[in-house]
matplotlib code that plots the C-alpha trace (Angstrom):
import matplotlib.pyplot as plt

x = [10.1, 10.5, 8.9, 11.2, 14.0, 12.6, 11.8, 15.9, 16.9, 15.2, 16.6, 20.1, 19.4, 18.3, 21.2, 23.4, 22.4, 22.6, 26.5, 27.1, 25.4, 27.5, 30.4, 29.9, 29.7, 32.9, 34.8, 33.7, 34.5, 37.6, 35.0, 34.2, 30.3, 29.2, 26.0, 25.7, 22.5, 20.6, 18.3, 14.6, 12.5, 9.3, 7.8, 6.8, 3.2, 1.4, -0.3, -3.9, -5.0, -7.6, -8.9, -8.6, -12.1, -13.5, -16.0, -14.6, -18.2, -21.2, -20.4, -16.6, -14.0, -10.4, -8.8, -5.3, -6.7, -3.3, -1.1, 2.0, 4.6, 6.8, 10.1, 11.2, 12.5, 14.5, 11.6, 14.3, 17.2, 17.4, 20.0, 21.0, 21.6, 23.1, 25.7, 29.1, 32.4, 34.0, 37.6, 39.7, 42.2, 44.0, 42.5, 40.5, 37.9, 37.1, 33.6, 31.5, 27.8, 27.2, 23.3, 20.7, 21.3, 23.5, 25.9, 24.5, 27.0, 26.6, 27.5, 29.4, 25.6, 23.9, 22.5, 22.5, 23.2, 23.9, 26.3, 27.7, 31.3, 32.9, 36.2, 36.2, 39.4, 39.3, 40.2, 42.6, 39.2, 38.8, 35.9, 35.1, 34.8, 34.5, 37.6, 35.9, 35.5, 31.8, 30.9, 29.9, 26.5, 26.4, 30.1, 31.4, 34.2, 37.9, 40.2, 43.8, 44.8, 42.8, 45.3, 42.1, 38.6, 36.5, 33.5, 31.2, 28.4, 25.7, 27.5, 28.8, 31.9, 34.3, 37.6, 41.0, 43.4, 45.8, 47.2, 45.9, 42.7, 39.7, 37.6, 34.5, 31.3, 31.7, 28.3, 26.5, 26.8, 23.1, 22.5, 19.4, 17.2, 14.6, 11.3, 12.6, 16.4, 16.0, 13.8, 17.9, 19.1, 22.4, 25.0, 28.5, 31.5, 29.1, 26.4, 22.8, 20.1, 16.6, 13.6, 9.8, 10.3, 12.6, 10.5, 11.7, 15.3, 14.6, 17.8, 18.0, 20.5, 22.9, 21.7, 17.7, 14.8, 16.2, 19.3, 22.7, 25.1, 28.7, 31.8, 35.2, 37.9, 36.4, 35.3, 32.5, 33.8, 31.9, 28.7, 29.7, 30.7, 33.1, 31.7, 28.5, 28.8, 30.9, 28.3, 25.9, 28.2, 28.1, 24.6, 24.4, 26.8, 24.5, 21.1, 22.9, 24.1, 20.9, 19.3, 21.8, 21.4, 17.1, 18.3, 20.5, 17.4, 15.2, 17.3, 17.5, 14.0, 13.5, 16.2, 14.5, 11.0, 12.7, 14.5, 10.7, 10.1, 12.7]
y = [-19.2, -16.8, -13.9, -15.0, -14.1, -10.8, -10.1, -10.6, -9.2, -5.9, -5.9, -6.7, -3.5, -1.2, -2.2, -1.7, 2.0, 2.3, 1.4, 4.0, 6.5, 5.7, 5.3, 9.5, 10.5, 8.6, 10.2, 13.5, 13.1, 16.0, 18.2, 21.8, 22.6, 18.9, 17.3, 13.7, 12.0, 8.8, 6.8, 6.1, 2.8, 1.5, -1.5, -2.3, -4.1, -6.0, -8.7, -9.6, -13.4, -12.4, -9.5, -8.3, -9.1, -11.4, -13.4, -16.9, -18.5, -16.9, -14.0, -14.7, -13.1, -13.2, -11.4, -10.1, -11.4, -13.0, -10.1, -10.9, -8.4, -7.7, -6.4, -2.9, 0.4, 3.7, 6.1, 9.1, 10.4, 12.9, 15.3, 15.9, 19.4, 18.7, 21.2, 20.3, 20.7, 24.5, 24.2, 27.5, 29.1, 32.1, 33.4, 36.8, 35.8, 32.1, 32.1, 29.5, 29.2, 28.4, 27.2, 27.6, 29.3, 29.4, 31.8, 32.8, 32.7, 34.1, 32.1, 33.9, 33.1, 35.0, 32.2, 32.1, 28.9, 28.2, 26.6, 26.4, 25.8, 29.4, 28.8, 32.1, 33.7, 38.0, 38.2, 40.6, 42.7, 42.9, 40.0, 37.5, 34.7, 30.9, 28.3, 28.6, 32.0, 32.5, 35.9, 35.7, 38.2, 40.6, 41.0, 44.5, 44.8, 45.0, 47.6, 47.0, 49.3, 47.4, 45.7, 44.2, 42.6, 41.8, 40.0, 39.8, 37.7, 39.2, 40.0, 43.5, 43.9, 46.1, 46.9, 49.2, 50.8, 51.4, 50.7, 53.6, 53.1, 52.5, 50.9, 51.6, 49.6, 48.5, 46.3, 43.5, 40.2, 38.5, 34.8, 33.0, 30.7, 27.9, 26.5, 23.1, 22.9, 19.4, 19.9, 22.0, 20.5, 19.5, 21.0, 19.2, 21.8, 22.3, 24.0, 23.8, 25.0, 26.4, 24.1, 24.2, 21.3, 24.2, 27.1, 30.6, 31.8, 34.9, 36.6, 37.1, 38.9, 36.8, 35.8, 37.1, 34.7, 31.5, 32.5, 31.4, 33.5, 33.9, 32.5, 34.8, 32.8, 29.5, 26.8, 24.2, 21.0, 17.9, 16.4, 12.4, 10.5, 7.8, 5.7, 5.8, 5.3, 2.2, 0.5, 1.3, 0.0, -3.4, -3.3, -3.1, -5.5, -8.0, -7.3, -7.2, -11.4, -12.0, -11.2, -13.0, -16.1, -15.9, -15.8, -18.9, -20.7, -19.8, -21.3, -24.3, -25.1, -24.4, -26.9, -29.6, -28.9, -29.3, -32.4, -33.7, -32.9, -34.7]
z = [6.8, 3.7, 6.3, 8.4, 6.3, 4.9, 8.9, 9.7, 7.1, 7.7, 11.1, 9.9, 7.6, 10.8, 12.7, 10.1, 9.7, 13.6, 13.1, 10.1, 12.8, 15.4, 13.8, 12.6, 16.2, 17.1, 14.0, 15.4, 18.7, 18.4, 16.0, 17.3, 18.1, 17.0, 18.0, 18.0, 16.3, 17.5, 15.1, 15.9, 14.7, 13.8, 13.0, 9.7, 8.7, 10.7, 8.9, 11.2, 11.4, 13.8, 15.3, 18.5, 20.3, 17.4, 18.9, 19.8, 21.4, 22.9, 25.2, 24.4, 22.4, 21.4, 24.1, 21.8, 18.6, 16.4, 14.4, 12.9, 11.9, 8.9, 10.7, 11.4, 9.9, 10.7, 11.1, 11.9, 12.9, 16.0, 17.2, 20.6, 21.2, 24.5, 25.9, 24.7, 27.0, 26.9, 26.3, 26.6, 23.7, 23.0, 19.8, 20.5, 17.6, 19.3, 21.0, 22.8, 23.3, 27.2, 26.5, 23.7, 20.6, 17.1, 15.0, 11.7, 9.4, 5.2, 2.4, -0.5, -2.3, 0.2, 1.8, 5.7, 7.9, 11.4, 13.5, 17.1, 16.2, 17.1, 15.8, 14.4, 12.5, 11.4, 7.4, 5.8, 5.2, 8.8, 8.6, 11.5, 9.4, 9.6, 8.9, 5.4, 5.2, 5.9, 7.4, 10.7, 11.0, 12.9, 14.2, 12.9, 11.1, 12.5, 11.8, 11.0, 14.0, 16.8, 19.2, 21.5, 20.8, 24.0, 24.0, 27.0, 28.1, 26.5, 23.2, 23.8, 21.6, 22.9, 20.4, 21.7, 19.6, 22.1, 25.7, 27.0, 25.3, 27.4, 24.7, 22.8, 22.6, 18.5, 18.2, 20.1, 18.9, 18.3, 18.8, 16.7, 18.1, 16.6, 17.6, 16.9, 16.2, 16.2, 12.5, 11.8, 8.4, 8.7, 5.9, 6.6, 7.5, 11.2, 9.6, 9.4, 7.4, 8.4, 7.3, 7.9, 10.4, 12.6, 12.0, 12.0, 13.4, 15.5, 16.6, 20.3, 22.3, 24.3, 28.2, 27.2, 26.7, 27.7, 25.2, 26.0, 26.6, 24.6, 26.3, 25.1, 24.4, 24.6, 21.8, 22.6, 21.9, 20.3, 22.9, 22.0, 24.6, 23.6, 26.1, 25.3, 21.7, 22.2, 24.2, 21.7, 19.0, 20.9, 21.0, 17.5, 17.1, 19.1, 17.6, 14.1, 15.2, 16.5, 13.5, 11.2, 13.2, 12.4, 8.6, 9.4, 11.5, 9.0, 6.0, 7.7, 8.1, 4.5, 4.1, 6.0, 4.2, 0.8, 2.0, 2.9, -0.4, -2.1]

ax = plt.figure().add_subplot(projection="3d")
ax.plot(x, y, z, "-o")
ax.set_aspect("equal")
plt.show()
């Protein structure tokens, strides 16, 4: 009975963590570029009465031997990278990643991160920036006397300084991609950092290599589906009552043995 209570409770303790997770991706719902995260489990040890195949009589064996197991644990968490809704604005700095890739963005420490939420703004030095003033990399710098920013597919940025102005070719925008953006350490504020687990970004230009391409006037809203989550919620829910009511079974056969007791 006392496994039994240290089984349940560890469940209790998964499911718990399952809600916290859930519970993120429905607060986010209405956030730009966010990627919602599942949980993965495992089971814990298994304690083995009898082998599998011990010998039960002659030419005879056990055919599933007896193991009994110790409950379960989150082993990981995993982000879907799943293509988000593209919503259209008016801002000539807002940008959308239509498929694979991220925005590298500089910290004021020099660091770089990542992120797929392009709700870009231009500074009063003429910076694309983020809403908290990162630098977006590789954007060039906009003059005070440019009336008109195009973007196109492939990140060709195009600027005019007046009506009559046919435009000129100012850089091209470069995307970065990862082995395994799933291994992508998440930052807060939509960012993510490179680790070993998602090897080396390599900057690639829009619409080449299996690259996305950049959407002009769009933002990529959040991948959760309400719907979805709230099932899982009640699923949660469940196993978490399940596993509450094993504690409560539990307790009361260690009730009745102690009553024999007495």
């Amino acid at each position: 009975m006392i496994r039994a209570l240290m089984t349940a409770a560890s469940g209790m303790k998964a499911q718990q963590k399952q809600v916290d997770t859930i519970a993120n991706n429905i607060a986010n719902v209405n956030t730009g570029g966010y990627k919602r995260s599942d949980l993965t489990f495992r089971s814990l040890l298994y304690q083995t009465y009898v082998e599998p195949g011990t010998a039960t009589a002659q030419n005879a064996m056990s055919p599933s031997g007896l193991q009994i197991g110790s409950g379960v644990e989150i082993s990981g968490s995993r982000r879907s990278f799943r293509q988000g809704e593209l919503m259209p604005t008016d801002s000539p700095f807002h940008m959308a990643i239509n498929g694979q890739g991220f925005f590298q963005v500089q910290l004021p420490n020099g660091e770089f991160y990542y992120t797929r939420d392009g709700h870009f703004q231009r500074d009063g030095d003429g910076n694309v920036v983020t809403s908290e003033g990162y630098k977006l990399q590789g954007f060039p710098i906009i003059s005070p006397d440019v009336i008109e920013v195009s973007i196109a597919e492939d990140g060709t940025i195009t600027t005019r300084t007046s009506e009559s102005d046919v435009g000129t070719q100012a850089g091209v925008l470069q995307l970065w991609r990862f082995a395994n953006p799933e291994g992508l350490k998440a930052q807060g504020n939509n960012l993510y950092s490179e680790t070993a687990s998602s090897g080396t970004g390599a900057a690639q230009n829009p619409g080449t290599s299996g690259t996305g391409r950049i959407i002009h006037r769009h933002v990529e809203r959040s991948n959760v589906e309400v719907v979805e989550e709230l099932v899982g919620l009640i699923m949660a829910q469940r196993n978490y009552e399940v596993n509450s009511r094993a504690v409560q079974a539990a307790d009361e056969m260690l009730q009745q043995t102690n009553q024999m007791i007495r």
